[in-house]
C-alpha positions in Angstrom: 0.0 0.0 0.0 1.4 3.5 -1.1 0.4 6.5 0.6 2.0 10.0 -1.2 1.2 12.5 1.7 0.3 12.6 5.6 -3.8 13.3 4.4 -3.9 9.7 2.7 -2.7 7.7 5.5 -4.7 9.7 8.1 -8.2 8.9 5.6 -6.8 5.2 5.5 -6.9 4.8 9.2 -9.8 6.4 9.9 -11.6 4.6 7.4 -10.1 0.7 8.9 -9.2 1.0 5.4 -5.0 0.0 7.2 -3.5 -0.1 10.2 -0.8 1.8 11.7 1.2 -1.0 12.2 0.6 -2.4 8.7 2.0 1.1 7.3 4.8 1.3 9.1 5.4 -2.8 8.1 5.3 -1.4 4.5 7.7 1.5 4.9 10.1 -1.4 6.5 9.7 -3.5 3.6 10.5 -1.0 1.1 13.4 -0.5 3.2 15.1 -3.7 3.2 14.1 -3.7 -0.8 16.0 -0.4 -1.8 18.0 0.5 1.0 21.0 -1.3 0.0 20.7 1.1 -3.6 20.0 4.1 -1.7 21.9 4.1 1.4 19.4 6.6 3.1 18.6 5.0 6.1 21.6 3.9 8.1 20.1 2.2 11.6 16.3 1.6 12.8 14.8 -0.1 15.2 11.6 -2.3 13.3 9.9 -4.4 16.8 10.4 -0.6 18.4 9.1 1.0 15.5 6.1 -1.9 15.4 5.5 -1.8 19.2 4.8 2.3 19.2 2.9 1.8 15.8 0.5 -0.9 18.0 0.4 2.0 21.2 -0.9 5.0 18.8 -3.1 2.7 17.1 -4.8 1.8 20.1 -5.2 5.4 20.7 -6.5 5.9 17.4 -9.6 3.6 17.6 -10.1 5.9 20.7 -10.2 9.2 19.2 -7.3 10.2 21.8 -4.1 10.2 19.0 -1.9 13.3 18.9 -2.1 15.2 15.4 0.8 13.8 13.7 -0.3 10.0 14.3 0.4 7.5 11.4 3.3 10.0 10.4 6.5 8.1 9.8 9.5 10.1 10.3 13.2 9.3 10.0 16.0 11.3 11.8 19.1 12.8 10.2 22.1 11.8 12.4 23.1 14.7 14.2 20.0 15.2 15.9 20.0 13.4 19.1 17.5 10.6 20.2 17.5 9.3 23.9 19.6 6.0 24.2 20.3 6.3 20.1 23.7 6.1 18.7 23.9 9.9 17.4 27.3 9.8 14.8 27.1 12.8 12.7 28.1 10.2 10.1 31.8 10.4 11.4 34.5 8.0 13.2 34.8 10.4 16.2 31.2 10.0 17.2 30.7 6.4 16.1 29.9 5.0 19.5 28.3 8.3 21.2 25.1 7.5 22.5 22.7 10.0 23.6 21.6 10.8 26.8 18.4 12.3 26.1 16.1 13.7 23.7 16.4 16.5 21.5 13.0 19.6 22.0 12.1 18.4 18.4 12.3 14.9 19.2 10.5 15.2 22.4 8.1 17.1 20.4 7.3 14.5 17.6 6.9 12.2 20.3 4.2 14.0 22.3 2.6 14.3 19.1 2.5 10.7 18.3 4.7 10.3 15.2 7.0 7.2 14.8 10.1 7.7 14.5 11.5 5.2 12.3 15.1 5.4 11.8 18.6 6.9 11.6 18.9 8.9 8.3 22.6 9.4 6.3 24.2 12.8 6.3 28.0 14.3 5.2 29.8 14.0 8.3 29.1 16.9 10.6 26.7 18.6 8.1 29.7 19.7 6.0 29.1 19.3 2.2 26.7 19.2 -0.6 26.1 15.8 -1.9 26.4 13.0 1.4 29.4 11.5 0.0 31.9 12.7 3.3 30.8 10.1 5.7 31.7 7.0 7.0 28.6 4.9 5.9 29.5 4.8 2.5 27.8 7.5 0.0 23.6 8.1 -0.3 22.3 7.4 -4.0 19.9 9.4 -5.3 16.5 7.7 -5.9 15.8 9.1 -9.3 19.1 7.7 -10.3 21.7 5.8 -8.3 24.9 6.3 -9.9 23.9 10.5 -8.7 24.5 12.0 -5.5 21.6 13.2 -3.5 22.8 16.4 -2.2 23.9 17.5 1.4 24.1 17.5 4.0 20.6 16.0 4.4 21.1 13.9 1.7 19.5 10.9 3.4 16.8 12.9 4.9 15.6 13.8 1.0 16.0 10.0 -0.2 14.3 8.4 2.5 11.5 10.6 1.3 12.2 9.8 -2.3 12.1 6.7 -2.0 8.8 6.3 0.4 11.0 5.0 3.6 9.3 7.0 4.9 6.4 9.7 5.3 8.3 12.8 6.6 12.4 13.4 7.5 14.5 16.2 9.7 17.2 17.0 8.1 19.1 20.3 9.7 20.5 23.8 7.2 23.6 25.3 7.7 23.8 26.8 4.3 21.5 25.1 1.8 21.4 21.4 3.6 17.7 20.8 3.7 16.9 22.7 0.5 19.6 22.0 -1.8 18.9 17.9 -1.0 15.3 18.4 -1.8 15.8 20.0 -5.0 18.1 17.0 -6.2 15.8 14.5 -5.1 12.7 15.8 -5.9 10.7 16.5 -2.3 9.8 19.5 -0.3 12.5 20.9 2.2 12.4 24.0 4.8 14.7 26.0 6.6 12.8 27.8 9.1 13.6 31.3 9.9 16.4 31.3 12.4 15.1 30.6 16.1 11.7 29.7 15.2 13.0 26.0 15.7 14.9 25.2 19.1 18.2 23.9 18.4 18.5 21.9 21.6 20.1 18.7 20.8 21.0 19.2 17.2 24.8 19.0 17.5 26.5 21.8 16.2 28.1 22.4 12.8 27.8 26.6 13.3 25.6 27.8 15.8 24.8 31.0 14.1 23.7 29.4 11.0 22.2 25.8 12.2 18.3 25.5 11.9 16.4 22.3 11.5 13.9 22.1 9.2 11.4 19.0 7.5 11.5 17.2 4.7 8.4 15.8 3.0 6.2 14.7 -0.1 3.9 17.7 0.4 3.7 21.4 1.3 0.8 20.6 3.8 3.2 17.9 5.6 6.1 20.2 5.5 3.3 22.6 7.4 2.0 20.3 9.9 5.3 19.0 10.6 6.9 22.7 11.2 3.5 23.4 13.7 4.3 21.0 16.1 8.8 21.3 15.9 8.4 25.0 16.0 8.2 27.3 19.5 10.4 28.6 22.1 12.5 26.3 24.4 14.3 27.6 27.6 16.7 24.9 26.4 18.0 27.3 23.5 18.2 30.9 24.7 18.3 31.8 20.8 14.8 30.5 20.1 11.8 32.6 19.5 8.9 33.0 21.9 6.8 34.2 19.3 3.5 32.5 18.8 3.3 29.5 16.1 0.6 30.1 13.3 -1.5 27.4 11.9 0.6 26.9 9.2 -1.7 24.7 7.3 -4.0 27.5 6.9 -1.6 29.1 4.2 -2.0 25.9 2.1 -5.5 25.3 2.6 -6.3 28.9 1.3 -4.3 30.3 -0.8 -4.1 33.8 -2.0 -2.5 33.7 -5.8 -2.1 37.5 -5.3 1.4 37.7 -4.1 4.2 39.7 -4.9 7.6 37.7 -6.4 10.6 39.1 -6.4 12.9 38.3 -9.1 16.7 38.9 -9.0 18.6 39.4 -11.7 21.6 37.4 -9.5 19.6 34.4 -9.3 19.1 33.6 -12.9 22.4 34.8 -15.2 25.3 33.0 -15.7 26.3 28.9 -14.2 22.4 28.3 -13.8 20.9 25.7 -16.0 19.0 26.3 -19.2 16.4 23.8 -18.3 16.6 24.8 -14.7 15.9 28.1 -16.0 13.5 27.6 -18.7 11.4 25.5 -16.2 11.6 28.0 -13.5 10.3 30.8 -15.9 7.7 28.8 -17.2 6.4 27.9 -13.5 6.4 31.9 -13.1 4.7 32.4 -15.8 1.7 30.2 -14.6 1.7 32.2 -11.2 1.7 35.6 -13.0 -1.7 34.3 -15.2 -3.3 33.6 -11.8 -2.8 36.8 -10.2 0.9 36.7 -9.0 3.2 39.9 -9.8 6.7 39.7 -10.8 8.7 42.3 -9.3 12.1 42.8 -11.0 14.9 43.2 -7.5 18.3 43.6 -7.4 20.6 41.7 -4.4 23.6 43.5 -5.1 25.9 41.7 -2.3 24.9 38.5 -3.1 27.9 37.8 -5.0 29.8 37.8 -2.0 27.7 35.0 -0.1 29.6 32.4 -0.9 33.0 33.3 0.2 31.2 35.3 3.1 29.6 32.3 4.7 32.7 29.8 4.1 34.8 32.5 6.4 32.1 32.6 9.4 30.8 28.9 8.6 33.9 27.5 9.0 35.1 29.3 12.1 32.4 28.9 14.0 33.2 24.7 13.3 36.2 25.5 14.2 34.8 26.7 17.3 32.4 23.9 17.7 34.7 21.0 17.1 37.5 21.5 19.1 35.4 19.8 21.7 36.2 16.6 19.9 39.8 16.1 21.6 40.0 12.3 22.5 39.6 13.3 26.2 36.2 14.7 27.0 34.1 13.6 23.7 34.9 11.4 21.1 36.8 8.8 19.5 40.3 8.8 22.0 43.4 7.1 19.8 45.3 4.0 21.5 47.3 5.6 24.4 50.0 2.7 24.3 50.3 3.1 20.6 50.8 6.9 21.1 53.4 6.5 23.6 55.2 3.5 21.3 55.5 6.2 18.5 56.7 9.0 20.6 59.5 6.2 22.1 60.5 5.4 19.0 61.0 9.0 17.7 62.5 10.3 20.6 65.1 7.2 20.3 65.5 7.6 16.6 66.2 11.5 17.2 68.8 10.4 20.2 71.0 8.1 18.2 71.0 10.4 15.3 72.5 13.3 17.4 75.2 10.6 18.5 76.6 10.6 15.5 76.0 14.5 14.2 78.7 17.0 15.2 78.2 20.7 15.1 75.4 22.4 14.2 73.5 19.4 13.0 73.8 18.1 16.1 71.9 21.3 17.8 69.6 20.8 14.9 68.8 17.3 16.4 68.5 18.3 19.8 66.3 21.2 19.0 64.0 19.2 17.6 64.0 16.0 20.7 63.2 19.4 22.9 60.2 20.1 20.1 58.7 17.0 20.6 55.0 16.8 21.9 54.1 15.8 25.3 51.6 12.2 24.9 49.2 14.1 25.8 49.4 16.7 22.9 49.9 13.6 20.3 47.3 12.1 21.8 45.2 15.0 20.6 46.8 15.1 17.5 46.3 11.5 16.5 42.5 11.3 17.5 41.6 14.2 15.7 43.7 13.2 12.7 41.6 9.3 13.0 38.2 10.4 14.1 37.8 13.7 11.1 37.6 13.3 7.3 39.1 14.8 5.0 36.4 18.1 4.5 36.1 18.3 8.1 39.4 18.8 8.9 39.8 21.1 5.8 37.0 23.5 7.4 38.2 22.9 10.5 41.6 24.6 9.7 40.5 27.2 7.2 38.0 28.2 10.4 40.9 28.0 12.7 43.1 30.4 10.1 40.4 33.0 9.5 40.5 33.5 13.5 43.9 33.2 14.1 46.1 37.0 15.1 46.8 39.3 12.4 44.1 37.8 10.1 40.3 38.3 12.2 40.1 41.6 11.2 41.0 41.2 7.6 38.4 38.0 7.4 36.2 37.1 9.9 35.4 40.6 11.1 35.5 41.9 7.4 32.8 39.2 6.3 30.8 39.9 9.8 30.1 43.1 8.4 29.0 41.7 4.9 27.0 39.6 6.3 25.0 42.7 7.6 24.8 43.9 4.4 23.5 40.4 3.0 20.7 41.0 5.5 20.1 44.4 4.9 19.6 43.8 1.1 16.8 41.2 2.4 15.3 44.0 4.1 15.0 46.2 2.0 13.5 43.7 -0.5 10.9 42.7 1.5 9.4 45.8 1.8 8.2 45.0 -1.9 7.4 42.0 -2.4 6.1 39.0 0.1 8.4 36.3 -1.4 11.9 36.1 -3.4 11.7 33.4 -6.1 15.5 31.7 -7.4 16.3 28.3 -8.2 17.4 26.2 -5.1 20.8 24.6 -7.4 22.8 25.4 -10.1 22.1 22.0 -11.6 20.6 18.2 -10.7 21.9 16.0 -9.1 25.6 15.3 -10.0 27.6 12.2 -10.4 29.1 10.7 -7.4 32.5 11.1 -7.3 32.6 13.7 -9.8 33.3 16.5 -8.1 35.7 15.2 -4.7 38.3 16.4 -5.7 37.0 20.0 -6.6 35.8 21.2 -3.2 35.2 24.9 -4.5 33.1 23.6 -7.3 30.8 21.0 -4.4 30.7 24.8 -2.3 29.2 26.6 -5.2 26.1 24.0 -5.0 24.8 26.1 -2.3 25.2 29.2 -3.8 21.3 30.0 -4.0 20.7 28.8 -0.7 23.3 30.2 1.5 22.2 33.8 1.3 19.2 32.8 3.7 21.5 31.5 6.2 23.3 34.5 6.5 20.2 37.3 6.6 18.9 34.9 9.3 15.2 34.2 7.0 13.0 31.3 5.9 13.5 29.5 2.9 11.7 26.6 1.2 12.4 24.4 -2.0 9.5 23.3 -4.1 10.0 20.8 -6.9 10.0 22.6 -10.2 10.2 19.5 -12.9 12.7 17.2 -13.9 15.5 17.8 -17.1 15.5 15.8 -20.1 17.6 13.1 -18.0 14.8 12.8 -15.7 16.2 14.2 -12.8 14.0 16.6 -10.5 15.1 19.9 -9.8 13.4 22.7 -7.5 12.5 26.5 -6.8 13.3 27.9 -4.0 11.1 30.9 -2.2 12.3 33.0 0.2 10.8 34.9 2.6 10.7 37.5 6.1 11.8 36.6 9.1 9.0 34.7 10.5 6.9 34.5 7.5 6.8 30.8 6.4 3.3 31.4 6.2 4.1 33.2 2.9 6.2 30.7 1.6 3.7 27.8 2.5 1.4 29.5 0.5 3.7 30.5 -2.8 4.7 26.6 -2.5 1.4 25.7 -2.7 0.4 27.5 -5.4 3.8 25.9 -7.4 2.4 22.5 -6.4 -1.1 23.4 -7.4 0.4 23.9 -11.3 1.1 20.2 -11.0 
């Protein structure tokens, strides 16, 4: 049985038509059928998942279910689940187990979804296709041998690829949307704060928002109502009150204002991308929409802007990771083997040197770290990969003395401006339309060893990071290869009630 969005499988139960436990039996099965192509889903729990399923049913029949029963969700791995291995799809977490229950977690529960399983991500949210983790690469539903985007690459496929009903993924620069574009679902990043962070561990604090991933518009809504909401557990989350989302999509208004930059649609976008896009806003306009011609004039600087404070705030964030108070800890008797044997290879060299080579030697036994410093050294070096550890010390260079001011401060300020230019547009026109990615999905492997190429995926979606605002992806159409691609609306601060409905009217066009 095959249910496309949240509406179906709520009509099915209510009818007797299914079960709860039957549906979730089916998502399982489709699992263990296409899970070993797809490589979304990388843990879950099925007599946990079938035991809840059995609980809510019960409560079901007796008219006493919260609103998001028979809603299947998985989990991206960097949000944490009491008693759940929580890995951030990376060796230096691989055996961290959490101790309680992230606010959006907590608040699924309440609500009575089921969550289902443990979803693949690049490790630490860092990068744009979910090939940088230690589970092995996601394949993209539409088309295996492509990438499915990142970070929430397995968030989007499990989607895809009906594993289940609803996913979290979490956005740092474009990691919800940019993954939902590629494989063809609906992703949100919620305006900054509107969604408690609390047990999302961190990639960069001022950018990090988690957001859902669904089959609909009206899912992506239901979900957001119940994650949504201040939390005295994350001092940077709003207070302000949460709308009934679903009204957006239930009445739409086609009367909206789009804004249009030029910035979005000129040079390394896609023809078909483009020509899709254009033809989806030409069908809004007929209905009532107006297209407003804007201009984002520092938007050209997003990209480098955000991989200056991105990366220092993981800098920041990571150096927790040391082997000692979190995190994979190296062999201590292997350490202090090495260091032996250095140390003695350095002393019989000098007993044989003369002169200056000799103070050469001996200058260097002196430089030798402590254990505990190559203990450091050697955990980090096995538990990171290799883009982790290349963000990590382009963060920790951008901060370092005699550059801060010339980078980090420097792109503080444009960041400002990046927001500022937001502003100012929104006091025209309710939504900003662009495309969510440059292109479809990509080959895997094709562009690892082209890091600044992988960055420039995200270079529609970043800008909303840095002004701090909502964004959404809407699937747009497929190329002549068959792969999806989507639009991306962005709104105000606080206004996902305008994207919802601008969304809604792109899905209405069918």
């Amino acid at each position: 049985m095959s249910f496309s969005n949240f509406n179906q499988i709520q009509q099915a139960l209510k009818s007797g038509e299914t079960t709860l436990p039957e549906i979730v039996q089916d998502y399982i099965a489709n699992i263990k059928q296409r899970n070993d192509q797809i490589n979304a889903v990388i843990r879950y729990d099925e007599q946990e998942a079938l035991s809840r399923a059995a609980q809510i049913q019960e409560r079901i029949e007796n008219d006493s279910a919260g609103v998001l029963a028979g809603m299947v969700i998985g989990v991206k791995d960097l949000i944490c689940e009491k008693d759940k291995l929580a890995t951030c799809a990376s060796n230096i977490l691989a055996d961290f187990e959490s101790v309680y229950d992230a606010t959006v977690i907590k608040r699924l529960r309440e609500e009575d979804a089921i969550l289902l399983g443990r979803l693949n991500m690049d490790e630490f949210a860092m990068g744009s296709s979910t090939e940088n983790t230690i589970y092995g690469p996601a394949h993209n539903p539409a088309d295996t041998s492509r990438v499915t985007g990142g970070s929430s690459g397995g968030s989007a496929a499990a989607v895809a690829a009906q594993f289940c009903t609803a996913s979290l993924g979490s956005d740092t620069g474009g990691s919800i949307r940019q993954p939902a574009s590629y494989c063809g679902v609906v992703g949100l990043k919620p305006t900054y704060g509107r969604v408690s962070r609390h047990g999302l561990i961190a990639y960069a604090s001022s950018f990090d928002c988690i957001g859902p991933l669904a089959n609909t518009v009206e899912d992506a809504a239901r979900l957001l109502e119940v994650i949504a909401g201040s939390d005295t557990n994350d001092n940077t989350s709003s207070s302000r009150t949460v709308p009934d989302y679903r009204r957006f999509v239930e009445n739409t208004d086609p009367n909206i204002r789009i804004g249009v930059p030029e910035e979005y649609f000129g040079e390394g976008l896609d023809d078909e991308i483009r020509d899709g896009i254009q033809d989806k806003l030409k069908s809004l306009e007929e209905s009532g929409a107006e297209l407003v011609p804007i201009h984002l004039p520092n938007m050209k600087f997003g990209i480098a802007t955000y991989y200056i404070l991105a990366t220092a705030e993981a800098s920041s964030n990571l150096a927790r990771y040391d082997g000692i108070r979190y995190g994979h800890r190296a062999d201590m008797d292997e350490v202090e083997k090495e260091l032996s044997e250095e140390q003695e290879g350095i002393e019989e060299q000098i007993k044989l040197a003369n002169g200056d080579q000799k103070v050469e030697l001996a200058a260097q036994l002196e430089d030798l770290d402590s254990p505990l410093i190559r203990l450091y050294k050697k955990s980090r070096t096995e538990g990171f990969g290799a883009e982790v550890k290349r963000r990590i010390i382009l963060g920790t260079y951008v901060l370092s003395a005699g550059y801060y001011d010339a980078y980090y401060a420097k792109a503080q300020k444009v960041r400002r401006l990046i927001k500022q230019d937001f502003t100012k547009a929104f006091d025209d026109v309710d939504v900003i339309v662009s495309p969510t990615a440059p292109t479809t999905a990509f080959e895997i492997g094709s562009e690892n060893n082209n890091p600044l190429q992988m960055y420039l995926n995200d270079i529609y979606t970043i800008s909303a990071n840095l002004a701090g605002i909502c964004g959404i992806s809407i699937p747009a159409g497929v190329d002549s290869n068959g792969l999806p691609f989507g639009m991306q609306f962005m709104a105000d601060t606080f206004e996902e009630g305008k994207l919802f409905n601008a969304a809604r009217l792109v899905e209405q066009l069918g």
